[in-house]
N, C-alpha and C positions, 0 to 999 in steps of 0.2 A: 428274330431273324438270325444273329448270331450265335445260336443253338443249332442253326439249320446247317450252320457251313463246317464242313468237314475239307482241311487243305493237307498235301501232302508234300512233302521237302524233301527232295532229290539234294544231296550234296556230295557233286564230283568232284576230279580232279581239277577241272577246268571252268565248271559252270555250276552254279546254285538252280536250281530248279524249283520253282514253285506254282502248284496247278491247285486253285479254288475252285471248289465245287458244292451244291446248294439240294439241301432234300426239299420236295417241292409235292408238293399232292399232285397228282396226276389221275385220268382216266381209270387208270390201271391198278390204281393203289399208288404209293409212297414210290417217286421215282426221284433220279439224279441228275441233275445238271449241271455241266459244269458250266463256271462263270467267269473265268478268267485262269490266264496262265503267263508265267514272266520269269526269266532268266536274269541272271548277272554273274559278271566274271568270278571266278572263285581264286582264292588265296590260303595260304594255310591247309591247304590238303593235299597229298602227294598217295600217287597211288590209294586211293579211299583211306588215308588216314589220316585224321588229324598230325600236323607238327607244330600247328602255331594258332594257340588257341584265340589269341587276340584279332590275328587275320581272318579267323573260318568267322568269327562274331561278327566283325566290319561285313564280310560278304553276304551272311545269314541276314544281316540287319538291312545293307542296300534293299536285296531281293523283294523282304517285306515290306518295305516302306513303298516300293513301287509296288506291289500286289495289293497291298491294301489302297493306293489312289486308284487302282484300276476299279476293284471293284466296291469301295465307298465304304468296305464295314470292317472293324478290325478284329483282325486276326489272331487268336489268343491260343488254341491249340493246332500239333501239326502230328501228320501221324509222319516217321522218319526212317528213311531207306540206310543199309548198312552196305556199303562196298567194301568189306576190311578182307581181305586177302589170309587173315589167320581164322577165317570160319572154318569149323570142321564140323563133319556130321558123323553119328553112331546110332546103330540103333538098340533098341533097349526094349526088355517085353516088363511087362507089367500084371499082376495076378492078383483077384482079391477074392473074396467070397461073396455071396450077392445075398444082401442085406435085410429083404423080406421075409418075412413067413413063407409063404406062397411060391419063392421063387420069382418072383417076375423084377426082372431088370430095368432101376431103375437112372435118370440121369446122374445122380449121386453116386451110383454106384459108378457108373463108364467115368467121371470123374475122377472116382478114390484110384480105381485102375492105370489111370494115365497119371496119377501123382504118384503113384507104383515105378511108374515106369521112368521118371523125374530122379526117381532115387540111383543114380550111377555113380559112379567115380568122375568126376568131372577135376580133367587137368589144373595145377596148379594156375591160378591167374586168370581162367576161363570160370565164363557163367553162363548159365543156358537163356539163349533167346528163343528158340519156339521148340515145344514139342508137338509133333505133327503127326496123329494116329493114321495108321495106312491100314490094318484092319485086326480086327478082334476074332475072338476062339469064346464059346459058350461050352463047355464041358466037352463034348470029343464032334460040335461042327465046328470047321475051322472058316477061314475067309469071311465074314461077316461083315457088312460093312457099315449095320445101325442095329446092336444090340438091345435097343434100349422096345421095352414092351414085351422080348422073348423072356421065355420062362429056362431057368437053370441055375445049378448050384456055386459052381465055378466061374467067372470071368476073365477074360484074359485078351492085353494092347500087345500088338506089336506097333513101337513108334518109330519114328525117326528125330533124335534128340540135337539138334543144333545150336554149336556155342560158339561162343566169341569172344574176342580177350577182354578182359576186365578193361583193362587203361585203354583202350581206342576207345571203349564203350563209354565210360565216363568224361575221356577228353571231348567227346560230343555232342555229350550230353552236355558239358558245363558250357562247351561253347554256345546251347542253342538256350540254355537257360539265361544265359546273360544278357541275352534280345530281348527277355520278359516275356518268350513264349513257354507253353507250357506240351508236355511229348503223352501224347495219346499212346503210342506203342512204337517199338524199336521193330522193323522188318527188316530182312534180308532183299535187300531189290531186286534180284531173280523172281524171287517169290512177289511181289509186288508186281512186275512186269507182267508175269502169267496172265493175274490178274483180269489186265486190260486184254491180252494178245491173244492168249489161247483157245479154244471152245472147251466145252464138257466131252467131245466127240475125241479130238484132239488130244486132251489126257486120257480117254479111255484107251486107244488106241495105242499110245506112245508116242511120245514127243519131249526135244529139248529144245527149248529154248532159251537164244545163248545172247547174252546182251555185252555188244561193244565198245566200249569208252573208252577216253582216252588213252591213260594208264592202267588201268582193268579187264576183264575181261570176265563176266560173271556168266553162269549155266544154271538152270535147273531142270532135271528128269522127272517129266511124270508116266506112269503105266496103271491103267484100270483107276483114273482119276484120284491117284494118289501122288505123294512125291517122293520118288526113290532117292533123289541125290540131289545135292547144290552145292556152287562153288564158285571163289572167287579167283581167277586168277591173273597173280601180277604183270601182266603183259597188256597193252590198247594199242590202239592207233597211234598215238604218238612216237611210238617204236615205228613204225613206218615211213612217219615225214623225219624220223631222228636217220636212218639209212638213203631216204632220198638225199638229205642234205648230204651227207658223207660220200654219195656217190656220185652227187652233180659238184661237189665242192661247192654249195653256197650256203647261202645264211637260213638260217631255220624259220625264221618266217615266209622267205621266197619260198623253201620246198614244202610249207603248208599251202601254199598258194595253187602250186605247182599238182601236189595231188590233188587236190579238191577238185580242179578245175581239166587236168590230162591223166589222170589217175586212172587204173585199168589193173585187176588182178590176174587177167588174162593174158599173159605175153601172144597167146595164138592169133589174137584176133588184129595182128597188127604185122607191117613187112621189116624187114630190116632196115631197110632207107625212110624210113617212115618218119619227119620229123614235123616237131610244132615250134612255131616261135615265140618266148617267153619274155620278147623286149618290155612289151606291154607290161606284162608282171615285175620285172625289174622298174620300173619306171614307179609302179603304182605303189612301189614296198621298199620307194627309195633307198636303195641297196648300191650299193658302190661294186658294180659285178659287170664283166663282161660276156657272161654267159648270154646268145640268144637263141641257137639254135638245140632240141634236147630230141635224140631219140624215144619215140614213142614205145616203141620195144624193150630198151633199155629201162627206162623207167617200170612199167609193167613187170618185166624181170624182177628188179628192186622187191616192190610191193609183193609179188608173189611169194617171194621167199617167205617174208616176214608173215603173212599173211599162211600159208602152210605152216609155219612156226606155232601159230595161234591153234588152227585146225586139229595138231599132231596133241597139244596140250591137252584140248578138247575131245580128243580119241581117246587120251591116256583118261580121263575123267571117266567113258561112259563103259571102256575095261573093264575097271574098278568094280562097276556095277552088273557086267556082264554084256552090256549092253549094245555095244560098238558094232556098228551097222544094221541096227535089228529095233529101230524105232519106225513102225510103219506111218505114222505121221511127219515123222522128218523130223528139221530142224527150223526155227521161229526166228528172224534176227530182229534185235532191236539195239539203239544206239546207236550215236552219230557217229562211229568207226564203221556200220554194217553198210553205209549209204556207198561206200565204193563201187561202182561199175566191175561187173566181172566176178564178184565176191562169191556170186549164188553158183557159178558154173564153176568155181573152184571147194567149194563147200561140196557141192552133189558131186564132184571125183575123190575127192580125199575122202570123204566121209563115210561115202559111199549111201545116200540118204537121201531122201527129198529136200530138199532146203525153198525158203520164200522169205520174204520178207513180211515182217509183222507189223500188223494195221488193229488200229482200235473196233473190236468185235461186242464187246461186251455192257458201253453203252453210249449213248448219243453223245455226239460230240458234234457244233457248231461250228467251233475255232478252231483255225485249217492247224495253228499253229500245234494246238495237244497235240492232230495227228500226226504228227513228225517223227520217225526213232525214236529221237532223243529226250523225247516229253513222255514215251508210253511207260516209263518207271514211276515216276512222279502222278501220270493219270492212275497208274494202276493202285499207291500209296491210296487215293483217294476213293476208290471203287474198294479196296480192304475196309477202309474205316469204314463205310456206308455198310459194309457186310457185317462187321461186328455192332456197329448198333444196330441192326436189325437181328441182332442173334443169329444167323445161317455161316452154315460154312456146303465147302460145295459136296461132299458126304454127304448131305443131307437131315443131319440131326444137332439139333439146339446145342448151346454151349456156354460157358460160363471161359469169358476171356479171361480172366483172371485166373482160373484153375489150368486151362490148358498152356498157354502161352507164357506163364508164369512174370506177368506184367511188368514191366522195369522199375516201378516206383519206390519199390523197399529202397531198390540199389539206386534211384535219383534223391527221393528224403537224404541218405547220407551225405549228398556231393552239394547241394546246395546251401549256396554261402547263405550264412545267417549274422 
């Protein structure tokens, strides 16, 4: 049975996230269930990075110790989401000659191609965490998007090469090794999130889906079920209750209270004399504060700003790519920053976009709690790993994780205490 469980470890700024999940025979062939999922406060991480590796360990290790009594069997690999804000992407072509007699293309070859395309210049201090082939060229047809079986002399990847800095990558690694688990593969948690959230229809079309956390603020672009762009940036929610507080003058726990509970990205939907009373909240967050009465409008103002501040980043992201206003699928929200009231009618004006919030699409889920924002990174970590033991990726054609994704282990062997 412990061959069967594949778990995935979300580590935020604020919360550790871990979603167990179980391959299970089914009707249908080889299917997934999940079998539990369990939070704990996080320490040692600011803005998705490690600062304090002894704190990220305590918090890794709470999580587990409660995920393994939920679901009775212990936990020995995780596959692990990356929030690190110094991810960059490039992309990179790759060219070999194709290796038969005959001509005909084989997996070896799309392989040797995309380890072609591995060969860049990579920034001092960065290493590559995934190459992600978007589509290949057979001699003079170009767009291809499963080379493998055609006939031709020439091959050729265009990828998209995504790296991360060396020290956040190892400071996380050593924290998660010191629990005595062992790291199946490093992701990027945009790309994890897709995962669960998006459909196949969804990336053919165009779509970004943009995940909110505390301190972060992560995005990934897909077009023609590839992925153009991903990014992580240093902005969340917590910059929002950090200007509530500033604006109501009170203590930073009340104005987390405060939003959750009267929080609204919409100023229109409210009057000028519009107020709520917050005694209750004062009382329950025993705060030494005489605030009771808070404009419903004013507050909303607040949140907007900040909340356009995120949007305007998230424009300058899909620029870049050309992309800005021109995903006809929209935009996907995931993460417990997106749950704010108002967000999607402020998203579909700035962005100018379809916007929706993102719900678990892509497999059964019993526990109300995975389907939450805030769990669908963490589901989705676990719906990756079920896809790479089964060899498939959503292109269509077999793959050798270790060739493409260039495995973190080399770079884990070195960092583990001996």
């Amino acid at each position: 049975m412990k061959d069967d469980i594949i778990a995935g470890l979300d580590i935020g700024s604020t919360a550790v996230r871990l979603v167990i999940g179980q391959r299970i025979s089914g009707p249908t062939g080889e299917e997934l269930q999940i079998i539990g999922a369990v939070s704990s406060p996080t320490a040692g991480v600011s803005k998705g990075v490690v600062n304090s590796i002894e704190e990220t360990t305590s918090s890794i290790s709470a999580c587990l110790e409660k995920a393994e009594r939920i679901v009775g069997v212990p936990i020995t690999n995780v596959w692990v989401g990356i929030n690190d804000p110094n991810v960059k992407c490039e992309r990179s072509r790759g060219v070999v000659a194709v290796s038969k007699s005959d001509g005909e293309i084989s997996e070896a070859d799309v392989n040797r191609a995309i380890e072609a395309a591995r060969a860049l210049a990579v920034p001092v201090n960065y290493e590559i965490l995934h190459v992600m082939p978007i589509k290949f060229s057979v001699d003079n047809q170009n767009d291809i998007k499963d080379p493998i079986g055609m006939s031709g002399i020439r091959l050729e990847v265009e990828a998209l090469i995504i790296q991360g800095l060396t020290t956040q990558t190892k400071n996380l690694t050593k924290a998660i090794f010191r629990t005595g688990l062992e790291i199946e593969d490093l992701v990027i948690s945009p790309l994890a999130a897709a995962e669960a959230v998006l459909t196949p229809k969804q990336k053919e079309l165009g779509v970004v889906l943009v995940n909110i956390g505390s301190s972060t603020t992560s995005l990934s672009v897909y077009e023609e079920r590839n992925l153009l762009h991903t990014a992580v940036l240093p902005i969340g929610s917590e910059y929002i209750t950090n200007d509530i507080a500033l604006g109501l003058r009170c203590p930073i726990n009340l104005a987390e209270r405060i939003k959750l509970e009267y929080g609204n990205a919409n100023p229109e939907n409210f009057d000028k004399d519009e107020e709520v009373d917050v005694t209750r909240l004062v009382k329950e967050e025993d705060v030494n504060d005489d605030i009771s009465l808070v404009s419903r409008k004013y507050i909303a103002e607040i949140i907007e700003a900040r909340v356009e501040e995120i949007f305007d980043k998230i424009d300058k992201e899909l620029k870049k790519i050309e992309r800005s206003g021109m995903l006809p699928a929209g935009i996907v929200f995931t993460g417990a920053g997106s749950q704010l009231d108002g967000l999607i009618d402020v998203a579909k004006r700035q962005l100018r976009l379809p916007a929706v919030m993102g719900q678990s699409k892509n497999v059964s889920v019993v526990i109300d709690k995975v389907k939450t924002p805030e769990f669908l990174p963490a589901l989705g970590l676990v719906i990756w790993g079920a896809h790479e033991y089964s060899g498939q990726i959503d292109n269509g054609f077999k793959r050798n994780i270790g060739d493409i994704f260039g495995k973190a282990k080399n770079i884990f062997q070195k960092i583990i205490p001996r």
